[in-house]
C-alpha positions in Angstrom: 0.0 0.0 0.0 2.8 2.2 1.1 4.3 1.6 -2.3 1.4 2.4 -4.4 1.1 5.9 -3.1 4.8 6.3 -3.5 4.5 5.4 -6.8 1.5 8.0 -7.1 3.0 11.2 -5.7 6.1 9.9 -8.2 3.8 10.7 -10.8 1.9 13.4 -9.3 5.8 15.3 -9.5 6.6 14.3 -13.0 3.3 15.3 -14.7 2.8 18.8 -12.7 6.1 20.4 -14.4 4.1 21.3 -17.4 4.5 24.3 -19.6 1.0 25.3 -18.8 2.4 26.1 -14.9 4.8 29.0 -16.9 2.8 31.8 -17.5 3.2 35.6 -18.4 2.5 37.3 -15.8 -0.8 39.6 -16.4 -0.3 43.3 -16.0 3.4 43.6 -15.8 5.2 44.5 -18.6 9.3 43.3 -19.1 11.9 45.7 -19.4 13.1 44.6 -22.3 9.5 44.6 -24.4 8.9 48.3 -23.5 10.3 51.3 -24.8 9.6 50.2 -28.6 7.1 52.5 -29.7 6.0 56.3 -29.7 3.2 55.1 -27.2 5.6 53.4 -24.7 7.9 56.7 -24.6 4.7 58.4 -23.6 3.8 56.3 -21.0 7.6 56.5 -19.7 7.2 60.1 -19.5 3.4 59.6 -17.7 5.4 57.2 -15.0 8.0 60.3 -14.4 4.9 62.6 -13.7 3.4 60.0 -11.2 6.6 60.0 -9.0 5.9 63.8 -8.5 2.1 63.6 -8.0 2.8 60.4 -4.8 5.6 62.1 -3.5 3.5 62.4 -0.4 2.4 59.0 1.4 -0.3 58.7 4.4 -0.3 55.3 5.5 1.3 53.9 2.4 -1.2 55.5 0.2 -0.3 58.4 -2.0 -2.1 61.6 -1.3 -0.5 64.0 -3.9 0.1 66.9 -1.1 3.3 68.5 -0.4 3.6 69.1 2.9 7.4 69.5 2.9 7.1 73.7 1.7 4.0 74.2 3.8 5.1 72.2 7.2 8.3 74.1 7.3 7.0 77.3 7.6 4.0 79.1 9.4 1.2 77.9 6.6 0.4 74.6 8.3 1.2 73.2 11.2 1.6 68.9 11.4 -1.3 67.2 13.6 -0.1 66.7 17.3 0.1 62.9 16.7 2.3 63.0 14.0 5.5 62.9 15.5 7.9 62.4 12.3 6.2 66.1 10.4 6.2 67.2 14.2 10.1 66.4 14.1 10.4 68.3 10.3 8.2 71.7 11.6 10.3 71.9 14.8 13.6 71.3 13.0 14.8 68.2 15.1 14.7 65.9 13.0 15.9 62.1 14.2 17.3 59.4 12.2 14.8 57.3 12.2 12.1 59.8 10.5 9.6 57.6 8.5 8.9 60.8 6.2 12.8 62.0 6.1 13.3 58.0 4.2 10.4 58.0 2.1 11.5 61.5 0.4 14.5 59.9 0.0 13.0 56.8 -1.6 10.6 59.2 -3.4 13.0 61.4 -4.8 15.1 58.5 -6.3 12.3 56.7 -7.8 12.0 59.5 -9.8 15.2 60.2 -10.7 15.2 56.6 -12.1 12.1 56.9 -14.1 13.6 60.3 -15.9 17.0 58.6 -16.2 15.8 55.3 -18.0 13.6 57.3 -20.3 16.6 59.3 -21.2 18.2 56.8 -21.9 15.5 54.2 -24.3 13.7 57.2 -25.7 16.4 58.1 -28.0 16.4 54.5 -29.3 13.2 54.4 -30.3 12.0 55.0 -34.2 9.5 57.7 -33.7 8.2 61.5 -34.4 11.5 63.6 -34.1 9.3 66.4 -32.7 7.3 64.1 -30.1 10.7 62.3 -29.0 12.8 65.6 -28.4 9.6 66.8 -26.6 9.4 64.1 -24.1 13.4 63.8 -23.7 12.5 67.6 -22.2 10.2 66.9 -19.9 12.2 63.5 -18.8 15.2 66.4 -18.0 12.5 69.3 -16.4 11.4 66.5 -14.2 14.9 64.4 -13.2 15.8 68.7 -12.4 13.3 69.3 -10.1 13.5 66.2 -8.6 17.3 67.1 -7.9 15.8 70.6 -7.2 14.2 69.0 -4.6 17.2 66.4 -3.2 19.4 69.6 -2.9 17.1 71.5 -0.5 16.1 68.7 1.9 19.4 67.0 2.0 22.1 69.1 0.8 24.7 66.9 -0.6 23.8 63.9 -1.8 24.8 60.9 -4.7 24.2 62.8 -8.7 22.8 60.1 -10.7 22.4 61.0 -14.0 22.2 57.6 -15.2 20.0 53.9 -14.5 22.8 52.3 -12.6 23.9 48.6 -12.0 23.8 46.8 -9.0 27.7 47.4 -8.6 27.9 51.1 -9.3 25.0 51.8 -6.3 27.7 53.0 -3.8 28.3 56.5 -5.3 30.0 59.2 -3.2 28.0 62.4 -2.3 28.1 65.2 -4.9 28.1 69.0 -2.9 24.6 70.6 -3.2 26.0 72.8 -6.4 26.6 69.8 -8.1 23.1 69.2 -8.0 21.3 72.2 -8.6 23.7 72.8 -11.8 24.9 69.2 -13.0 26.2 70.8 -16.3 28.8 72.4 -14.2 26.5 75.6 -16.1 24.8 78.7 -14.2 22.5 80.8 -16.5 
């Protein structure tokens, strides 16, 4: 008896690895197939915009509010049980802020979008006019992005491209690095 259901979850292992167990996964769309039409740059350039409409979380959930120009001065004040926007308005700010890492996070993610768009964009057949219109707005938004990582954090890592797993440990660049990458002032 013991043998027959050996013999039974044998075959139970053997016939389960089937092709029909590896699907595509609905919804998500691989690096690699994107970025190959004029409609895929726009939605690249869509994704860059989102990062600065949820740069604000509550709970997780984006609310699409920046608090960080308001809380810092007399416009709003934080709700007493908010500690970590009590911590930003009073200007003592721990390590452990839950907002302080999420801006962080935030700003990043967006700085990733731009810099991936920036970089497939151009490799895509498309409108001259609509591609050299989107590479624009990829740069207005990775710049105010790095407008913003220059006034909360001062120095901080320039990345001007997407980067390998090996090249995340960049030094700091000085906060005129950032607000003028091109080494320019107009």
């Amino acid at each position: 008896m013991k043998r027959k259901y050996l013999y039974v979850l044998v075959s139970l292992i053997f016939i389960s690895c089937d092709d029909q167990l590896d699907l595509n996964p609905i919804g998500l769309i691989a690096q690699d197939e994107f970025y190959q039409n004029a409609e895929d740059a726009n939605a690249a350039i869509v994704a860059a915009y989102n990062s600065m409409l949820s740069f604000h979380t509550a709970g997780g959930r984006p609310t699409g509010v920046d608090m960080w120009g308001d809380i810092q001065s007399s416009d709003a004040e934080p709700h007493p049980d908010g500690v970590a926007w009590n911590q930003i308005y009073q200007y003592t700010l721990q390590p452990d802020n839950g907002e302080i890492r999420n801006q962080w996070f935030q700003i990043y993610e967006g700085i990733f979008r731009c810099n991936i768009a920036l970089e497939r964009i151009p490799l895509i057949e498309m409108d001259y006019e609509l591609k050299e219109r989107l590479l624009k707005e990829a740069f207005f938004i990775r710049g105010w992005w790095n407008l913003r990582l220059a006034k909360i954090f001062g120095d901080a890592p320039l990345v001007t491209k997407t980067l390998a797993i090996d090249e995340l440990y960049i030094p700091k660049s000085n906060r005129e690095e950032i607000f003028f990458p091109s080494g320019k002032r107009s």
